[in-house]
C-alpha positions in Angstrom: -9.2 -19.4 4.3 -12.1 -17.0 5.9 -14.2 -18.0 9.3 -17.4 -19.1 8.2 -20.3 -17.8 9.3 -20.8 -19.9 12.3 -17.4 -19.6 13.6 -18.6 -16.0 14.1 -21.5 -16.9 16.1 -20.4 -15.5 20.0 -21.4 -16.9 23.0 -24.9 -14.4 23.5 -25.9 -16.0 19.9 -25.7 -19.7 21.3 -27.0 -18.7 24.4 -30.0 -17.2 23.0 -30.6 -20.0 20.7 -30.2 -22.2 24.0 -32.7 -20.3 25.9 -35.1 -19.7 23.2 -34.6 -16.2 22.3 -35.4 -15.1 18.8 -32.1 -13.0 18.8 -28.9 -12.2 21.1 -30.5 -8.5 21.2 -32.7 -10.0 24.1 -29.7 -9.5 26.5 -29.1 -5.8 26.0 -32.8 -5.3 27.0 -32.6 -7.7 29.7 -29.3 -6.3 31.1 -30.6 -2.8 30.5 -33.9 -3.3 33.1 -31.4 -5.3 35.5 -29.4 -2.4 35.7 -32.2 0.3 35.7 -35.0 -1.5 36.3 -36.8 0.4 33.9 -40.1 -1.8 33.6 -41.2 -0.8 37.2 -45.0 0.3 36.9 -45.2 -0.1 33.0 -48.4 -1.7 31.8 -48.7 -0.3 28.2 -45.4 -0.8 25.6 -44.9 -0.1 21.8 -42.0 -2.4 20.5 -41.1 -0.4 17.4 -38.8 -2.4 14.4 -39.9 -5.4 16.4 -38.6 -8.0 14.2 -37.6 -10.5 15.0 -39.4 -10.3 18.1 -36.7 -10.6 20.9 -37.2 -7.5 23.2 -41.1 -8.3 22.2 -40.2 -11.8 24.3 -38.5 -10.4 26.8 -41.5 -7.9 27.5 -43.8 -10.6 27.8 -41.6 -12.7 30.2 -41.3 -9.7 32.1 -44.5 -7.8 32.2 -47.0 -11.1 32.2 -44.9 -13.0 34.8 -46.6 -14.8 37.3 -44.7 -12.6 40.1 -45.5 -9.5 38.0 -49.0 -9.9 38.6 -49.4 -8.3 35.8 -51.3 -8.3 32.2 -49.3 -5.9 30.3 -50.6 -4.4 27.1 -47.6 -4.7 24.7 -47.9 -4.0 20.5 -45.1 -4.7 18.7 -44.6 -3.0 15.2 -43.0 -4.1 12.2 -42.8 -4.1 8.3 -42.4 -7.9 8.3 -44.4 -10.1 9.5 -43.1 -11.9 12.9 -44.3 -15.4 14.5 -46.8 -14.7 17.1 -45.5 -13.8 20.6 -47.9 -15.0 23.2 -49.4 -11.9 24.8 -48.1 -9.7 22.2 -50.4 -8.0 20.3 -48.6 -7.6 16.5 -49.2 -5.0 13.7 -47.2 -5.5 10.4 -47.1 -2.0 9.5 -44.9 1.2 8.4 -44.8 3.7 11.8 -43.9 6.4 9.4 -47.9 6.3 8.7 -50.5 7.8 10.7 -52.3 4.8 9.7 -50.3 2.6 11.8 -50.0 4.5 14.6 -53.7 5.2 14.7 -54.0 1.3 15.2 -51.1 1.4 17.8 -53.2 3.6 20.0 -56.4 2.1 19.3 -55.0 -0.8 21.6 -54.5 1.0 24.6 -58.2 2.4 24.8 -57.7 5.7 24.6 -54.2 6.0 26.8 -51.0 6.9 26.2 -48.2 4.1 26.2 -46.2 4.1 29.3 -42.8 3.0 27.3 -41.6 3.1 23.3 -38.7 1.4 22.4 -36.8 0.4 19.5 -34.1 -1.7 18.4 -34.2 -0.5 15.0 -32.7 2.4 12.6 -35.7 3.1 10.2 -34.9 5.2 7.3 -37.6 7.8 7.3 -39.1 9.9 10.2 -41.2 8.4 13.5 -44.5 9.7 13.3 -45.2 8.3 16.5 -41.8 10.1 18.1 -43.3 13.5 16.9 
C-alpha cells in the first residue's frame, strides 16, 4: 500500500504550518536573505505568482519589522484571489497584461520597484520583466 498524502508531508511543511506560514516556500526566501541579505535598503517589492502568499509574509515580517524601521511598499500579484496579508497591498490579476502592471506601478507613486520576485512558472510572457 502507497504513503498517503500526509506521510509525505516533510519537516519544512509542519514547520510552516507550526509557525504560521501559508507554505514551506517561506523558508527558501528566508534562507535566501540570511545567506545574501538581499532585503538591505529595499522599500518597494512586487511579489509576482504570489499565491498562496508565503514570500508575501515573509516580506512583511521582514520589511515592516519593528527593528526595520521600516514601512515597505509591497504588491503582491496573482490570478487567485489570496487572504489579506497585513501590509500587503494585493492585485488579483494576469501580469501578462499591461493592465495589471499599470496598477502595480500606480502603487509606488511614480517609482520604480526596488525588487521583483517570483515563486511561480507562468505560462505566457512577463510584461512587467520586458
Amino acid at each position: 500500500m502507497g504513503k498517503s498524502s500526509k506521510d509525505k508531508r516533510d519537516v519544512y511543511y509542519r514547520l510552516a504550518k507550526e509557525e504560521g506560514w501559508r507554505a514551506r516556500s517561506a523558508y527558501k526566501l528566508l534562507q535566501i536573505d540570511e545567506d545574501f541579505k538581499i532585503f538591505k535598503g529595499v522599500e518597494k517589492v512586487v511579489d509576482l505568482c504570489a499565491a498562496p502568499g508565503s514570500w508575501s509574509q515573509v516580506l512583511s515580517s521582514k520589511l515592516n519589522s519593528a527593528e526595520s524601521n521600516n514601512k515597505a511598499k509591497i504588491v503582491a500579484v496573482d490570478l487567485q484571489e489570496m487572504a489579506p496579508i497585513e501590509g500587503v497591498v494585493q492585485i488579483q490579476g494576469d501580469i501578462t497584461k499591461k493592465s495589471t502592471v499599470d496598477q502595480i506601478l500606480s502603487h509606488f507613486d511614480g517609482d520604480k520597484a526596488d525588487m521583483v520576485i517570483s515563486d511561480g512558472a507562468p505560462d505566457g510572457i512577463c510584461v512587467l520583466c520586458l
